[in-house]
C-alpha positions in Angstrom: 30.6 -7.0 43.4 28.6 -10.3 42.8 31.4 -12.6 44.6 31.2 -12.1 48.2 27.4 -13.4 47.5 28.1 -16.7 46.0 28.0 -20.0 47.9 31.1 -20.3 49.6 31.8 -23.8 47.4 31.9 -21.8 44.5 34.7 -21.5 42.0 35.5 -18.2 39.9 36.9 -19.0 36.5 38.4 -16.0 35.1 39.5 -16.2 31.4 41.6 -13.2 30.6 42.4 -11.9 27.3 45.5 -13.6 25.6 48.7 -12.0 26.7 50.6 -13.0 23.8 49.9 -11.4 20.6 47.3 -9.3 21.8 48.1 -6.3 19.9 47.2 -8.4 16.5 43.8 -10.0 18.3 41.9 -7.4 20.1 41.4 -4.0 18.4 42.0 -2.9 22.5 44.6 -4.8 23.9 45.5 -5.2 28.2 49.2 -4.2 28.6 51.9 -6.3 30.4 51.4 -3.9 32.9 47.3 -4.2 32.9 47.9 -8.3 33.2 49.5 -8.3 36.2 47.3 -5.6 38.1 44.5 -8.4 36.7 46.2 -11.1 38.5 46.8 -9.1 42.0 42.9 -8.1 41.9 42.3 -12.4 41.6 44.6 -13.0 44.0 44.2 -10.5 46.6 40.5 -9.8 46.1 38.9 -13.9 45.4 38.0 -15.3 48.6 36.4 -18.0 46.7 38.1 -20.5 45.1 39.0 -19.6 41.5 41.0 -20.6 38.6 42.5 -18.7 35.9 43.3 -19.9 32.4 45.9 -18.0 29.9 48.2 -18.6 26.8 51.7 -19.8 28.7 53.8 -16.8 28.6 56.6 -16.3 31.3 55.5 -13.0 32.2 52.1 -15.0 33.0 54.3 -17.6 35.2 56.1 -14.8 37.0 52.6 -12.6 37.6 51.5 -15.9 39.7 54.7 -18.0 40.6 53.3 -19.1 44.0 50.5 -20.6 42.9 49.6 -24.2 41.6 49.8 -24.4 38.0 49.9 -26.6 35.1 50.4 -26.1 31.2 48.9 -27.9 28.0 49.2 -27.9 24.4 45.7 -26.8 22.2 45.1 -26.6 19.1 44.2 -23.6 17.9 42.5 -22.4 14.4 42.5 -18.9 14.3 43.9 -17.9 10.7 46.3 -20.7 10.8 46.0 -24.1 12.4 48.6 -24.3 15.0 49.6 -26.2 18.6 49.9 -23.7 21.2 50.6 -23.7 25.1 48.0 -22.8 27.8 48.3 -22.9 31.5 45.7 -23.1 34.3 46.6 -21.3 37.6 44.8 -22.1 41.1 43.9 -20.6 44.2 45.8 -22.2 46.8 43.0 -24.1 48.7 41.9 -25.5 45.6 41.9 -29.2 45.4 43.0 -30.3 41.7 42.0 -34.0 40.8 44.4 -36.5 39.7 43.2 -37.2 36.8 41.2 -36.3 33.6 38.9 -37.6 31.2 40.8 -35.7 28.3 44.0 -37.0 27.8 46.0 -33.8 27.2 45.0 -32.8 30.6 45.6 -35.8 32.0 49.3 -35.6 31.1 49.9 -32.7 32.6 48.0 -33.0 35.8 50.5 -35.8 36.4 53.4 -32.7 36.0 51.9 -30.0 38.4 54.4 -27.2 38.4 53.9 -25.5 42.0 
């Protein structure tokens, strides 16, 4: 693995695939199941910093309820234009800023659900 090589003032973004709806997006779709052995390998394994981003899904929540977190709404414009809800999950040594140049972030770094 690459990551023990980095600088130690690195941060790992990891970007799985959506857990929602996955069946209908990828033709090879992570189970529940494969989602949460994802987020013990990121959260046992990362000695770096990291963040992870994912469609807000309780299961999600649950797989990494001790960890800072925050969700947003995005726009999406897959087949259909619609608002959706995304959360960003951090390592716990991670310092988050206070504020954001883009405004839906902004509002909810202001609500930081821990």
């Amino acid at each position: 693995t690459y990551l023990p090589k980095l600088p130690a003032n690195t941060i790992v973004y990891c970007d799985p695939p959506y857990f929602s709806k996955s069946e209908k997006l990828y033709q090879n779709h992570y189970t529940p199941d494969d989602h949460k052995k994802i987020s013990r390998l990121i959260q046992d394994n990362i000695e770096k910093f990291w963040v992870v981003s994912y469609d807000n899904n309780p299961a999600i929540l649950d797989y990494y309820n001790k960890r800072k977190k925050f969700t947003y709404s995005i726009q999406y414009n897959a087949s259909k234009t619609y608002i959706g809800s995304e959360v960003f999950i951090f390592s716990d040594d991670l310092k988050i800023p206070s504020k954001s140049s883009l405004k839906f972030i902004n509002n909810s770094l202001e609500s930081i659900i821990k």
